[in-house]
C-alpha positions in Angstrom: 0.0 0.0 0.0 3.1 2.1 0.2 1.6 3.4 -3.5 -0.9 5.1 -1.8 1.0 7.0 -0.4 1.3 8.6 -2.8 -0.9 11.4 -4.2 -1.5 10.5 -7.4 -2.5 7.3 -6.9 -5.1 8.5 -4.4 -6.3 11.2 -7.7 -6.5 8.2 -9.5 -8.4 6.1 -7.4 -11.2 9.0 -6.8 -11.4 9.1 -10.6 -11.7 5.8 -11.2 -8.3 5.3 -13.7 -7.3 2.6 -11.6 -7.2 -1.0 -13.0 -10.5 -2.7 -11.2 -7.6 -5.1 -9.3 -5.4 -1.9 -7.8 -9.2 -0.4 -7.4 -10.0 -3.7 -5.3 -7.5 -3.8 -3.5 -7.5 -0.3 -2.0 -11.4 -0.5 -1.2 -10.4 -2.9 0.8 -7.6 -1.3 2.8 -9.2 1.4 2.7 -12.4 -0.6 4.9 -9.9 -2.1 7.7 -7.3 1.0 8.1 -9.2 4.6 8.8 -5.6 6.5 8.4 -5.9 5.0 4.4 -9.7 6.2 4.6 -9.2 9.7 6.6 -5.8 11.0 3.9 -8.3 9.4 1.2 -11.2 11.9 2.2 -9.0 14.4 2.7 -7.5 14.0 -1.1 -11.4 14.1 -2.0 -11.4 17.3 -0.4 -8.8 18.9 -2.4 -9.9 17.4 -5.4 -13.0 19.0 -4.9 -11.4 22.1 -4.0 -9.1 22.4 -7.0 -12.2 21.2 -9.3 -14.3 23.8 -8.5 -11.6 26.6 -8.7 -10.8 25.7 -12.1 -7.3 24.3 -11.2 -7.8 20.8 -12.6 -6.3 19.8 -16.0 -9.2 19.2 -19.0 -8.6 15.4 -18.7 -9.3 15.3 -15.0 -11.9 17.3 -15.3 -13.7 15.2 -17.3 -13.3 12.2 -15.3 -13.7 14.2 -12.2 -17.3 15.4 -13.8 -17.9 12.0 -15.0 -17.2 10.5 -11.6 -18.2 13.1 -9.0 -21.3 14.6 -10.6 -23.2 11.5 -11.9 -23.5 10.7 -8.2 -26.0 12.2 -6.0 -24.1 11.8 -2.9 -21.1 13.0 -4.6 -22.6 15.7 -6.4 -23.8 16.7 -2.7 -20.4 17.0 -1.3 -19.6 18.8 -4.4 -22.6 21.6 -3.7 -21.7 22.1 -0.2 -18.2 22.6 -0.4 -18.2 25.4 -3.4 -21.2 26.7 -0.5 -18.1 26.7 1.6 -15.4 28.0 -0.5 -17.7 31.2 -1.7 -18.9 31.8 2.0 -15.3 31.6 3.0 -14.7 34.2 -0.4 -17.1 36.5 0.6 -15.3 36.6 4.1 -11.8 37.4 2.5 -13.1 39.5 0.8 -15.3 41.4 3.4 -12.2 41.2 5.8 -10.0 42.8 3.4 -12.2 45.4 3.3 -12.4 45.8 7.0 -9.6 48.2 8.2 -6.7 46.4 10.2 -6.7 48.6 13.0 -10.5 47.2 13.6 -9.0 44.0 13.3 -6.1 44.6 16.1 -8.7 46.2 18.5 -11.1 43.1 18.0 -14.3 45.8 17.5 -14.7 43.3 14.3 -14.2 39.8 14.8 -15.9 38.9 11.7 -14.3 35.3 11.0 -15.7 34.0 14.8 -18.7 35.5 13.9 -19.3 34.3 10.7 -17.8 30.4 11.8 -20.5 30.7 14.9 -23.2 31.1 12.2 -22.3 28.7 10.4 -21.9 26.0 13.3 -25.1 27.2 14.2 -26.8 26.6 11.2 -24.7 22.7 10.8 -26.4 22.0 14.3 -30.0 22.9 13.4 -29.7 21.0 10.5 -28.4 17.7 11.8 -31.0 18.5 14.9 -33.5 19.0 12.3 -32.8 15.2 10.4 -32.6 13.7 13.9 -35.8 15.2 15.3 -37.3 13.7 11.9 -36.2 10.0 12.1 -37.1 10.0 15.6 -40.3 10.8 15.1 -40.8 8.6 12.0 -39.7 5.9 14.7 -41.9 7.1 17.2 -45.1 7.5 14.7 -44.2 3.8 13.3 -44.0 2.0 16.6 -47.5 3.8 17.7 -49.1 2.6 14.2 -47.7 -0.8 14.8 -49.6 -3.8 17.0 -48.6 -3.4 20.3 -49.5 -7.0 20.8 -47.0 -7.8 18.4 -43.8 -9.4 19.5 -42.1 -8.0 16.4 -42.9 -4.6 17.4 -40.5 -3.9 20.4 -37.8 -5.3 18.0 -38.6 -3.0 15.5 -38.8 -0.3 17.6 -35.6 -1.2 19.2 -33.8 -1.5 16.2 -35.3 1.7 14.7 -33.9 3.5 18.0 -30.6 2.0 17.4 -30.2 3.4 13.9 -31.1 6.7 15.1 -28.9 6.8 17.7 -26.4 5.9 14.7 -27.6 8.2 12.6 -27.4 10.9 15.3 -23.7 10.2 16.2 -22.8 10.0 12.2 -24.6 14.2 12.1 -22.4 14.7 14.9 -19.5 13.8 13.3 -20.3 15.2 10.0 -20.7 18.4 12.0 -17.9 18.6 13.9 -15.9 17.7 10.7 -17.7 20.3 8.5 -16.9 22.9 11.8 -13.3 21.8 11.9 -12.8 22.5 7.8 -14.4 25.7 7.9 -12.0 26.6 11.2 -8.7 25.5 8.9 -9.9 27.3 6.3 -10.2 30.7 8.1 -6.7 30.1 9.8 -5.5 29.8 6.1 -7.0 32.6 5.0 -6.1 35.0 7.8 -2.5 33.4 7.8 -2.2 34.6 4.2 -2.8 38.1 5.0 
């Protein structure tokens, strides 16, 4: 796996120019290591990234368009992070804008500001999809025969996969928080 160490064979995995063998074989490092997994992401990221500011060659493009945007999931990811990268635009630019000795006096903390809102909104969201599954539980296991011996262990399962579901928002929060944090360190460390 040494290979994929190496970046471009990560690219090439994510656009699928990988012999279905080498493709094989990663998917299934990539299911029993998380370090393989986490750089992997974090490669999609960029790819992302680089896609969407124009930075990709025509060929990769393609493939990246080919790959990315025929899935819905993908396509998605793909949404929110340009989302991202303009919100985090607009800020440059609004910060730039913003005189430096307003800056050094802290009268206009504009990044914490505008990463609060944003944390904000992530959490009302994945509060919003948990509130809904639990209540689909809830609403299904009132509809169903409470005479039923299947219904407990439906309802038992359903309140597993919520609580699943719930820790998975969680973590896509916190990851979504913690990209938008390295982001504004970036940004501000450019200045």
């Amino acid at each position: 796996m040494e290979d994929f160490q190496n970046g471009k064979t990560k690219i090439q995995y994510l656009l699928g120019e990988l012999s279905a063998e080498e493709q094989l074989r990663i998917d299934e490092q990539l299911f029993v290591n998380d370090d393989y997994f986490e750089r992997l992401m974090a490669t999609e990221d960029e790819l992302i990234e680089d896609y969407l500011r124009g930075r990709l060659p025509a060929k990769e493009r393609q493939q990246f368009e080919r790959n990315f945007l025929n899935s819905a999931a993908l396509r998605k990811k793909v949404d929110r992070t340009k989302l991202l990268l303009t919100y985090i635009d607009d800020a440059v630019k609004r910060s730039r804008s913003t005189s430096i000795s307003e800056l050094e006096t802290g009268s206009s903390n504009f990044f914490t500001r505008g990463l609060s809102a944003y944390q904000t909104s992530l959490r009302i969201t994945a509060l919003f999809r948990v509130a809904l599954l639990v209540t689909f539980c809830l609403l299904f296991y009132f509809l169903s025969s409470t005479s039923s011996v299947a219904s407990p262990v439906v309802f038992g399962l359903f309140i597993f996969l919520s609580a699943v579901y719930a820790l998975l928002e969680v973590i896509s929060v916190r990851r979504s928080v913690k990209v938008a944090q390295l982001a504004i360190a970036e940004t501000q460390s450019e200045e």
